[in-house]
N, CA, C and O atoms as a DFTB+ gen file, in Angstrom:
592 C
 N C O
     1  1       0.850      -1.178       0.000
     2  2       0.000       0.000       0.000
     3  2       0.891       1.235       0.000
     4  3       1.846       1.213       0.777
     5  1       0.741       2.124      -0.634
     6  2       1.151       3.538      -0.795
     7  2       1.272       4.253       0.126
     8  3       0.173       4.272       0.681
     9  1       2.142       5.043       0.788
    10  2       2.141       5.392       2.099
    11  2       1.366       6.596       1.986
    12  3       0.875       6.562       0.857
    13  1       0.931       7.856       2.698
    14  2       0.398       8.600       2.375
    15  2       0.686      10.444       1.553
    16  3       0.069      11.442       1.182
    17  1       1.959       9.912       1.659
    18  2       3.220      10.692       0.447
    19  2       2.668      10.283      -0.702
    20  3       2.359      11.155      -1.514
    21  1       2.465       9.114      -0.970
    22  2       2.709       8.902      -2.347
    23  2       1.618       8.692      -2.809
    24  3       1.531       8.631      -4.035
    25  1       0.103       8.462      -1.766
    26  2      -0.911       8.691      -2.686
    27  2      -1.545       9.659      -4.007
    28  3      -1.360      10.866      -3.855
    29  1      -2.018       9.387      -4.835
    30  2      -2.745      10.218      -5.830
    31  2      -3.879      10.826      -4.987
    32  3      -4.655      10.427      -4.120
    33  1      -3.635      11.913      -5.602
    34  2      -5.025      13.234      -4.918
    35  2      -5.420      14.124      -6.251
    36  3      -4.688      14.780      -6.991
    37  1      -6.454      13.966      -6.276
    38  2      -6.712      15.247      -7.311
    39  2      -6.550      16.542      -6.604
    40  3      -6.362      16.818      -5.419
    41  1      -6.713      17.449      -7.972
    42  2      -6.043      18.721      -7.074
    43  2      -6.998      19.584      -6.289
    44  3      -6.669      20.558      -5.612
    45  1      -8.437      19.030      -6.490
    46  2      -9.336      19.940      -5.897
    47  2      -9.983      18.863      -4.393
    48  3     -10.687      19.411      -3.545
    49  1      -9.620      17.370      -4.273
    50  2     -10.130      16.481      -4.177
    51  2      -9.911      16.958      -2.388
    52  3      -8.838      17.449      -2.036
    53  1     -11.148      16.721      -1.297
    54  2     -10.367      16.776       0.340
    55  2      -9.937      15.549       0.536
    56  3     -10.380      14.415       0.354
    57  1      -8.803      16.112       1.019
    58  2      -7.806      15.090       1.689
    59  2      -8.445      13.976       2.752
    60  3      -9.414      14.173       3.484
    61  1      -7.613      12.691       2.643
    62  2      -8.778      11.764       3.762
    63  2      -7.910      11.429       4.893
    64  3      -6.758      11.004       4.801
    65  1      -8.601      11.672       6.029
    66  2      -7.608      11.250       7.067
    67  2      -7.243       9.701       7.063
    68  3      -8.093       8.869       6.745
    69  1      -5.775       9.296       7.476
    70  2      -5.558       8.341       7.537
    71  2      -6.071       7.200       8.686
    72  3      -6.603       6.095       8.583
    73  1      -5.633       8.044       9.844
    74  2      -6.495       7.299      11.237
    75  2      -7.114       7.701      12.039
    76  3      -6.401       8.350      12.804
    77  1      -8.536       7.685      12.456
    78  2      -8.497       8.555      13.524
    79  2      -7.664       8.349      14.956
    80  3      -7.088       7.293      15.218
    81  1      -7.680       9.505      15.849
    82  2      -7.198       9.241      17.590
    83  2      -8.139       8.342      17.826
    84  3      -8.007       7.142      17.586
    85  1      -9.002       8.796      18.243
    86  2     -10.185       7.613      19.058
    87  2     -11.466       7.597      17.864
    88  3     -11.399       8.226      16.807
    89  1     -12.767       6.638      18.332
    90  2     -13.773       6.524      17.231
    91  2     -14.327       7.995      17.383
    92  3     -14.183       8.864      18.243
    93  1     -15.045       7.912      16.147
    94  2     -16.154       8.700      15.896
    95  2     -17.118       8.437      16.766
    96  3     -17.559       7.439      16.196
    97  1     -17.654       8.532      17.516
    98  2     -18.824       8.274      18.613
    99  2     -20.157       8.544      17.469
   100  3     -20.837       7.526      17.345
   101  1     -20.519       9.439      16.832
   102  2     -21.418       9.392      16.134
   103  2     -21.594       8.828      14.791
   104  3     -22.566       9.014      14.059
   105  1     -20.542       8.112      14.539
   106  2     -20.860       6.961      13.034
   107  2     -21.509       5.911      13.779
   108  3     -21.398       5.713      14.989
   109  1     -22.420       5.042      12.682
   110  2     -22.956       4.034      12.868
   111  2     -21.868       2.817      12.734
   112  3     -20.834       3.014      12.096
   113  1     -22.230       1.070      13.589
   114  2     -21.103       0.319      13.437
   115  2     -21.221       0.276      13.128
   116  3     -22.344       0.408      12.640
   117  1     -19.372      -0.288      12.368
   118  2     -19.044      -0.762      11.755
   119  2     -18.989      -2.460      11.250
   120  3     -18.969      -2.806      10.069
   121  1     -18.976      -3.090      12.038
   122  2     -19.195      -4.484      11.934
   123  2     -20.195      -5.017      13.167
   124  3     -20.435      -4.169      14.027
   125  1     -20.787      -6.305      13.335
   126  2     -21.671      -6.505      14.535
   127  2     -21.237      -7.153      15.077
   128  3     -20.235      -7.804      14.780
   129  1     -21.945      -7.195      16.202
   130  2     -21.385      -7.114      17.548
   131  2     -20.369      -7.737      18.056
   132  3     -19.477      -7.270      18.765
   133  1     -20.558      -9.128      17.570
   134  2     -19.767      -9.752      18.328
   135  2     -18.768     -10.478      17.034
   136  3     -18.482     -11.657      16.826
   137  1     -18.480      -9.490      16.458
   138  2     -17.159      -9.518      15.419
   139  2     -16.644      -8.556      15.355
   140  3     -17.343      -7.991      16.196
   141  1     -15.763      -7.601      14.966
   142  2     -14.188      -6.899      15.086
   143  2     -15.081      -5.454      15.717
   144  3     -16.100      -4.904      15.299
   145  1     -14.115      -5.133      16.987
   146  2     -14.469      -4.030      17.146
   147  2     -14.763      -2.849      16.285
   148  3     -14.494      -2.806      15.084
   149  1     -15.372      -1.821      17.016
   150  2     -15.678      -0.429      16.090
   151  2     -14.470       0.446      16.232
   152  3     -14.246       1.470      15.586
   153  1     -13.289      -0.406      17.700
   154  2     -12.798       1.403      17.750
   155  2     -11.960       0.991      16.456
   156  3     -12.072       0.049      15.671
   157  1     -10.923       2.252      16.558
   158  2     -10.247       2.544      15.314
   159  2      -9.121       1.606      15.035
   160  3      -8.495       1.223      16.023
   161  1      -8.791       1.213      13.985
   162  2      -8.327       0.161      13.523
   163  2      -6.608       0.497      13.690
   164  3      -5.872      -0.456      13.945
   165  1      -5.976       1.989      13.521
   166  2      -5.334       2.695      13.377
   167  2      -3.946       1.832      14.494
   168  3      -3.331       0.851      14.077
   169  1      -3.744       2.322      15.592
   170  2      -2.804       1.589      16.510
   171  2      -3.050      -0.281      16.641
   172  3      -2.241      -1.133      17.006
   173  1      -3.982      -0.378      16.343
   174  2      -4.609      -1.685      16.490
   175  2      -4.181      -2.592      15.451
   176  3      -4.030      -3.811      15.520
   177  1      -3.972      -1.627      14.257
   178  2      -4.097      -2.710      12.935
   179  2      -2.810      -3.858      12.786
   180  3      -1.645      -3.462      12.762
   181  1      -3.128      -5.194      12.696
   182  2      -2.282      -6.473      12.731
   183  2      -2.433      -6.864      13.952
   184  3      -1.451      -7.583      14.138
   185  1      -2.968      -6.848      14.786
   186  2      -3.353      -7.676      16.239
   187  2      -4.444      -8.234      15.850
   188  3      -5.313      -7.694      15.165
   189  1      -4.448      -9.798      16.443
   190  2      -5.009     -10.928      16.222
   191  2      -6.162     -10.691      16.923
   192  3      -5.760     -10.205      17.980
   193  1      -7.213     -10.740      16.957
   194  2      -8.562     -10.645      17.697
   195  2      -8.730     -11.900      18.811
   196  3      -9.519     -12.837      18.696
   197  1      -7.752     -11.669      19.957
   198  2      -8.500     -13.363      20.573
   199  2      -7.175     -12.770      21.989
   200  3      -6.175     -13.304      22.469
   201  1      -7.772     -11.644      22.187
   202  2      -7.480     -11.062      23.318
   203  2      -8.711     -11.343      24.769
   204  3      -9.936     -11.455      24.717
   205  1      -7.863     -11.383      25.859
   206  2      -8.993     -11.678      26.710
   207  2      -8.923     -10.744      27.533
   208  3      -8.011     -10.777      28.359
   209  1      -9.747      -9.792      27.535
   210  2      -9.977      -8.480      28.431
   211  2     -10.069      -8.852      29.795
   212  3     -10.576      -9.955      30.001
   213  1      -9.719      -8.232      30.716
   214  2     -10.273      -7.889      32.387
   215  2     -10.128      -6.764      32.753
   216  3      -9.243      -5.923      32.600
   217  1     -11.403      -6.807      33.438
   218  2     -11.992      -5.696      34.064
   219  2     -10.540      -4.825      34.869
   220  3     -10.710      -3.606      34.853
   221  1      -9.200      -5.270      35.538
   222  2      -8.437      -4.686      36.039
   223  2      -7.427      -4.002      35.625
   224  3      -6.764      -3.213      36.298
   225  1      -7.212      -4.418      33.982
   226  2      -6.515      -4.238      33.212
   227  2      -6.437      -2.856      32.802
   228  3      -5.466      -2.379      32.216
   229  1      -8.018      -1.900      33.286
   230  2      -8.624      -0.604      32.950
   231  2      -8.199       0.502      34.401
   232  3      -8.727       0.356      35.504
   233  1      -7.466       1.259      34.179
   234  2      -7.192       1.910      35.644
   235  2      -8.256       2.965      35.705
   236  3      -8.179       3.694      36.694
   237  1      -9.196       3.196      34.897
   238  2     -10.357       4.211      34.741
   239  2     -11.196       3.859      36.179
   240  3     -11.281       2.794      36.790
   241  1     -11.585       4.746      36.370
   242  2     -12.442       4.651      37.690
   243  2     -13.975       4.612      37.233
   244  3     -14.491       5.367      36.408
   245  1     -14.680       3.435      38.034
   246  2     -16.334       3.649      37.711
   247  2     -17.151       4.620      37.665
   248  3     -16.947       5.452      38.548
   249  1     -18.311       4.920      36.723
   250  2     -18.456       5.646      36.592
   251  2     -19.745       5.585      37.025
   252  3     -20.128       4.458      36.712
   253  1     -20.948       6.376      37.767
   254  2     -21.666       5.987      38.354
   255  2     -23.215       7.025      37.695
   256  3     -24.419       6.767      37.677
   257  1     -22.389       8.247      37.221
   258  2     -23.472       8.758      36.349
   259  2     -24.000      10.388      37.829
   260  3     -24.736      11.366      37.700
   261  1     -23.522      10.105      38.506
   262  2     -24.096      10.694      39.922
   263  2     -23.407      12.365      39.645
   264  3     -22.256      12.332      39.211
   265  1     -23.649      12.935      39.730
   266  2     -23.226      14.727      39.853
   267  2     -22.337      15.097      41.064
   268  3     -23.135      15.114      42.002
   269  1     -21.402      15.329      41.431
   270  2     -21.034      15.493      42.846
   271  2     -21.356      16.691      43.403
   272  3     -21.570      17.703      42.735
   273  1     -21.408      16.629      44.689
   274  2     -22.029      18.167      45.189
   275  2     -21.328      19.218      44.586
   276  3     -20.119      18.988      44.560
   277  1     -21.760      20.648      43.927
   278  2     -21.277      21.656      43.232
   279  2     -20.622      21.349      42.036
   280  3     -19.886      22.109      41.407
   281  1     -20.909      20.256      41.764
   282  2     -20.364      19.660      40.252
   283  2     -21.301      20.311      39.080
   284  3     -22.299      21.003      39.283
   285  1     -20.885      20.024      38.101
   286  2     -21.511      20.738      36.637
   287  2     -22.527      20.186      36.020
   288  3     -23.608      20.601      35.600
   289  1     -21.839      18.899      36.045
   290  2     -22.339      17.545      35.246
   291  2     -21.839      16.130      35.713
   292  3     -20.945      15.952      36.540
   293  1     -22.472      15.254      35.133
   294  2     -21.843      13.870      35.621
   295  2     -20.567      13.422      35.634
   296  3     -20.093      12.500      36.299
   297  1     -19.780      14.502      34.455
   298  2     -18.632      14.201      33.597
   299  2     -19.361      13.017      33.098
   300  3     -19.430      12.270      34.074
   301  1     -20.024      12.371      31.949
   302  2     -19.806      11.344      30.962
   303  2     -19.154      11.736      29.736
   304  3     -18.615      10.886      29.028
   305  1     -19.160      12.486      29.550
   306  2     -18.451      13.103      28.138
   307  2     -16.969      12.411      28.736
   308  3     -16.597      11.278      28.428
   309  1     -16.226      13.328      29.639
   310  2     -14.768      12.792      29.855
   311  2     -15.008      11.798      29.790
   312  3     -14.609      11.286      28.744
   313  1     -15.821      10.784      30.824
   314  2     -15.501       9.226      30.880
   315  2     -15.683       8.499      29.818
   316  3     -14.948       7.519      29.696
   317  1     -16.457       8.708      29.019
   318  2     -16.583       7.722      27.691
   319  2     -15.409       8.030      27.262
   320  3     -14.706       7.024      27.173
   321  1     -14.767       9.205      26.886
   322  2     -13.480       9.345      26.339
   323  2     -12.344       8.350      26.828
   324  3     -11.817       7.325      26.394
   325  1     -12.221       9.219      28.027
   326  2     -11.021       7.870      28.997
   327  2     -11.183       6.757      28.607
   328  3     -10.193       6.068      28.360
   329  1     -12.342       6.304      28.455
   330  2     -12.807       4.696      28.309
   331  2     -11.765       4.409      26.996
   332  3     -10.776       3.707      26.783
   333  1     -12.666       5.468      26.187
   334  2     -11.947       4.549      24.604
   335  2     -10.256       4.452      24.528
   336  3      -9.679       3.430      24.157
   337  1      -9.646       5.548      24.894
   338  2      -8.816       5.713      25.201
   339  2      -7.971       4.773      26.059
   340  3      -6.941       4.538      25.426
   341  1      -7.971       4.190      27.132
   342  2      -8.030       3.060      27.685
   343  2      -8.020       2.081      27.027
   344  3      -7.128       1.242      27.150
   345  1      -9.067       1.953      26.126
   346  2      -9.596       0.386      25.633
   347  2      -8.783       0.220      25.530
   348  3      -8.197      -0.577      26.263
   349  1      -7.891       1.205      24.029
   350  2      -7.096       1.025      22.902
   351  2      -5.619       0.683      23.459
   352  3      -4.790       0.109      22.753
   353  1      -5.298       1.189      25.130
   354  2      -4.233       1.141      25.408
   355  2      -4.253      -0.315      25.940
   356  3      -3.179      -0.911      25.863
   357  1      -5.094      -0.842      26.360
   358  2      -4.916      -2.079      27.022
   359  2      -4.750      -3.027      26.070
   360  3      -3.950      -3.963      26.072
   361  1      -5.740      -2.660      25.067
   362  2      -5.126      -3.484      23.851
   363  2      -3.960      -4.404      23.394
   364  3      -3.618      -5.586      23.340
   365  1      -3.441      -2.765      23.008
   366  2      -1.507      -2.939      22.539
   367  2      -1.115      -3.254      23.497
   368  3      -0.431      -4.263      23.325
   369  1      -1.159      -2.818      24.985
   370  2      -0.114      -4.038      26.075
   371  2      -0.483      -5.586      25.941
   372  3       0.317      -6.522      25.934
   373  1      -1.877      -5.646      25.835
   374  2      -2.082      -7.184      25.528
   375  2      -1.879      -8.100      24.414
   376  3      -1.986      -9.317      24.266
   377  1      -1.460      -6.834      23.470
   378  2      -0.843      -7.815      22.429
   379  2      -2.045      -8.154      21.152
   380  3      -1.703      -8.702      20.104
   381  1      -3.692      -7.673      21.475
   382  2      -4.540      -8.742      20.903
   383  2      -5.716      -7.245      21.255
   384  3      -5.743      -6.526      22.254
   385  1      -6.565      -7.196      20.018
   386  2      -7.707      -6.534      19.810
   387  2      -8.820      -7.332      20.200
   388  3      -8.922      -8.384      19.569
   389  1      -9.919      -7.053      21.312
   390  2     -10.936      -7.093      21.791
   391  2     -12.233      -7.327      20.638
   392  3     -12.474      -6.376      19.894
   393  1     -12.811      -8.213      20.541
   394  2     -14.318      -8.157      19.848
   395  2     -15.236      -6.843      20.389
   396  3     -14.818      -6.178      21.337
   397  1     -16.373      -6.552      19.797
   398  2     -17.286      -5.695      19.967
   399  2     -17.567      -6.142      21.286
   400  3     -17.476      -5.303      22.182
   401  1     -18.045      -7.854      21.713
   402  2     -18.574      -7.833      22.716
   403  2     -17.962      -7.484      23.705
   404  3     -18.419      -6.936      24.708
   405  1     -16.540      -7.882      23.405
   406  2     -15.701      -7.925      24.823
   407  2     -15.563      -6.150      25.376
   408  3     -15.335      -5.650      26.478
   409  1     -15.774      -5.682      24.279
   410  2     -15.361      -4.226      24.267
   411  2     -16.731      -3.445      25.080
   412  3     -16.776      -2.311      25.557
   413  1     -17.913      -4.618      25.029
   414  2     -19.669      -3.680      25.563
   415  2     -19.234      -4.272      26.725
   416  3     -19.456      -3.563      27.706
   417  1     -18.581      -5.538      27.016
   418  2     -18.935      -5.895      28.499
   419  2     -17.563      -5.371      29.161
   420  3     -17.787      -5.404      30.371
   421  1     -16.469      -4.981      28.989
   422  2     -15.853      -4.127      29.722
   423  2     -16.476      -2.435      29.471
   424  3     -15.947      -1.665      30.273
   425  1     -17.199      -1.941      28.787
   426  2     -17.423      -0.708      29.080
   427  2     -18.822      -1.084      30.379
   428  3     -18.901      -0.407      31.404
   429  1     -19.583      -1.979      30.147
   430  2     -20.624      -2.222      30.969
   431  2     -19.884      -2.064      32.324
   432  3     -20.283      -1.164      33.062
   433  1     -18.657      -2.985      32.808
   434  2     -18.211      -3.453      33.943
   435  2     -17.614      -1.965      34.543
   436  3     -17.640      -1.860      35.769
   437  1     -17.126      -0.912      33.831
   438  2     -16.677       0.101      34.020
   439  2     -17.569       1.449      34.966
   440  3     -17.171       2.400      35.638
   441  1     -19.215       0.814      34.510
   442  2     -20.236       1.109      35.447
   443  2     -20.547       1.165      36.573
   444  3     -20.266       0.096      37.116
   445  1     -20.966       1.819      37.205
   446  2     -21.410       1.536      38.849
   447  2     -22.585       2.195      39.055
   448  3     -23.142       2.904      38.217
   449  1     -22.991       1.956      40.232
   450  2     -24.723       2.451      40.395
   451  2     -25.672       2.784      39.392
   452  3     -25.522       2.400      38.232
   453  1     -26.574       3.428      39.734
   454  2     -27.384       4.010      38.657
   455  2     -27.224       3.950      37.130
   456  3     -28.144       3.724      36.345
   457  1     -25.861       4.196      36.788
   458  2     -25.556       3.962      35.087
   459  2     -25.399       2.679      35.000
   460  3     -25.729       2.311      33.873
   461  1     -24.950       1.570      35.851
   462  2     -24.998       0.350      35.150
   463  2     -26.102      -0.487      35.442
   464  3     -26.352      -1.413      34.670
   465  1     -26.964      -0.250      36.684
   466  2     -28.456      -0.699      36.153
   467  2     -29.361      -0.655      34.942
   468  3     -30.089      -1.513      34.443
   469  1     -29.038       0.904      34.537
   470  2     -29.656       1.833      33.232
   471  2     -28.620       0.566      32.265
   472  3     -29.285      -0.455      32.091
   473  1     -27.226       0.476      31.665
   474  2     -27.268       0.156      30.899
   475  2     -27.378      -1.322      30.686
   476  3     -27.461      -1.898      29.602
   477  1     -27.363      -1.914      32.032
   478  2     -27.897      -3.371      32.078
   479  2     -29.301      -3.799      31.302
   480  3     -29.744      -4.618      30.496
   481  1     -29.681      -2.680      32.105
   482  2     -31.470      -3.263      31.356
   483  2     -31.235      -2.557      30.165
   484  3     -31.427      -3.340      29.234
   485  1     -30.882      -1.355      29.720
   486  2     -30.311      -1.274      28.162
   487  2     -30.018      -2.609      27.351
   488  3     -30.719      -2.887      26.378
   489  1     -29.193      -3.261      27.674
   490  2     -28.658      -4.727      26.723
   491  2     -29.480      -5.285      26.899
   492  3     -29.908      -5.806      25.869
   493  1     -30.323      -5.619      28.235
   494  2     -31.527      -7.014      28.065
   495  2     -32.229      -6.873      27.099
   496  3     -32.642      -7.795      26.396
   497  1     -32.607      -4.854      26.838
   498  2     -33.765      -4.917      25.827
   499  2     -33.374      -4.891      24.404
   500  3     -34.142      -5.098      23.464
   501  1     -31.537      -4.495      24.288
   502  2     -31.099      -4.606      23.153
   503  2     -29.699      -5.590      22.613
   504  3     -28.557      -5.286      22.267
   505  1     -30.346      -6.738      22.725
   506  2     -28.528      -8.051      22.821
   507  2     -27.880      -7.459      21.891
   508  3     -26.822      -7.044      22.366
   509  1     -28.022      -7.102      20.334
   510  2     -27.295      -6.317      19.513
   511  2     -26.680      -5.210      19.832
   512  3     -26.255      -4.556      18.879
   513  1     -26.458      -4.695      21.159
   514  2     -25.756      -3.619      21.256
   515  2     -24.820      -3.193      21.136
   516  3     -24.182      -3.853      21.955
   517  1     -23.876      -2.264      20.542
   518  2     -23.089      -2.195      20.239
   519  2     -22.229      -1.145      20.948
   520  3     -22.996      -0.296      21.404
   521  1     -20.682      -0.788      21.290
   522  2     -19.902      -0.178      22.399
   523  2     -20.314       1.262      21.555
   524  3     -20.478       2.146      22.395
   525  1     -20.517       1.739      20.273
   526  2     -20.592       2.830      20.323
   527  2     -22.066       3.299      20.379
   528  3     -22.276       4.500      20.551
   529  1     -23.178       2.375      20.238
   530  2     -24.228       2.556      20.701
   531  2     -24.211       3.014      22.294
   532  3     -24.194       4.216      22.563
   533  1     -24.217       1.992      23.359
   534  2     -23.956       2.168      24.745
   535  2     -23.580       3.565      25.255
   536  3     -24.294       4.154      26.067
   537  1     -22.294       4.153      24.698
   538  2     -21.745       4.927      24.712
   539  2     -22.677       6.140      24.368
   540  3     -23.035       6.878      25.286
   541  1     -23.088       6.377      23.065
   542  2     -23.581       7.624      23.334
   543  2     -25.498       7.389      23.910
   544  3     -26.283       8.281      24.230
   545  1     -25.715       6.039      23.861
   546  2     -27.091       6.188      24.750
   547  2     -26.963       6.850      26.565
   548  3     -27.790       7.457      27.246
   549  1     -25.800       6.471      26.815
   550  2     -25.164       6.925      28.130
   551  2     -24.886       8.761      28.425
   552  3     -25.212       9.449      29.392
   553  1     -24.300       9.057      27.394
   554  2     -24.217      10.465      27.072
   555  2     -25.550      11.079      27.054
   556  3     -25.800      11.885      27.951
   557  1     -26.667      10.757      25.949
   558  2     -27.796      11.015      26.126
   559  2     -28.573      11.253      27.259
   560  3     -29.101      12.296      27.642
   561  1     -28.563       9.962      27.810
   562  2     -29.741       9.704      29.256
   563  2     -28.739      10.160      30.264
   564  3     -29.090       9.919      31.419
   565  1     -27.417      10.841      30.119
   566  2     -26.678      10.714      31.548
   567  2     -27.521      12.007      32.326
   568  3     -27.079      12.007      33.475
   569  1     -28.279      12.823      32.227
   570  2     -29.275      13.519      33.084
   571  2     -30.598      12.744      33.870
   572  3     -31.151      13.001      34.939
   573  1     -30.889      11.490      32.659
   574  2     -31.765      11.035      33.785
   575  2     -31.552       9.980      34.765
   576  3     -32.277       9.562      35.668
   577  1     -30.067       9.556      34.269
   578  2     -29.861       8.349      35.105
   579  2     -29.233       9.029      36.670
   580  3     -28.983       8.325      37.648
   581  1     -29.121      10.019      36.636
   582  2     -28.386      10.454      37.821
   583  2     -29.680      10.566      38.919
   584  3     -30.782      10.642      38.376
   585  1     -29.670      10.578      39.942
   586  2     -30.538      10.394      40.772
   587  2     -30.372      11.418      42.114
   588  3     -31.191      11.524      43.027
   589  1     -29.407      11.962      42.013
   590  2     -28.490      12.975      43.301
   591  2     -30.067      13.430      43.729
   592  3     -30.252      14.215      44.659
């Protein structure tokens, strides 16, 4: 493959990024569920898919969805970030890219109180779910799941 020096571009043509940093949170998946993850292929690409995630492997702290006293917001915006961010790093130390599923049930496990009831019964009602689904349904509802 052509590195990105040496691709052909027309001269009026926009340029295409090569990788993103982290996913697009608002594209639809890319593959289902429980075949090749959505995040970005970019640091990832040539790792064998048959990595076995744990929950400890993530130094991100749970996220519970709760407002703290004089707080702004829940922070979910940061935490989904951290998350992906994370994923991708645990990844490359492990040597091995995560499936979609493995990738919903460590963002699930990353949950605590209130948000992981919400996205528990989320998956019962949707088994097809997907990590960038989860993700921004979490962003969405993170006002009503908080309970402060």
């Amino acid at each position: 493959m052509p590195s990105v020096s040496q691709r052909h571009v027309e001269p009026d043509a926009e340029p295409t990024p090569v990788e993103p940093d982290v996913a697009d949170l608002s594209d639809p998946p890319h593959a289902a569920p429980t075949g090749p993850s959505t995040l970005p292929a970019g640091p990832l690409a040539g790792l064998p898919f048959d990595g076995k995630p744990k929950r400890k492997d993530l130094p991100i702290a749970s996220f519970s969805g709760r407002t703290q006293p004089h707080g702004f917001d829940s922070g979910v915006h940061a935490f989904r970030k951290r998350f992906l961010k994370e994923l991708v790093t645990v990844q490359l130390l492990d040597g091995h890219r995560f499936t979609e599923q493995q990738c919903l049930a460590l963002f699930i496990l990353c949950l605590d109180g209130d948000a992981s009831v919400y996205m528990n019964n989320v998956q019962l009602r949707q088994p097809d779910l997907t990590l960038d689904q989860a993700g921004a349904l979490l962003v969405n509802d993170a006002s009503d799941i908080d309970h402060t």
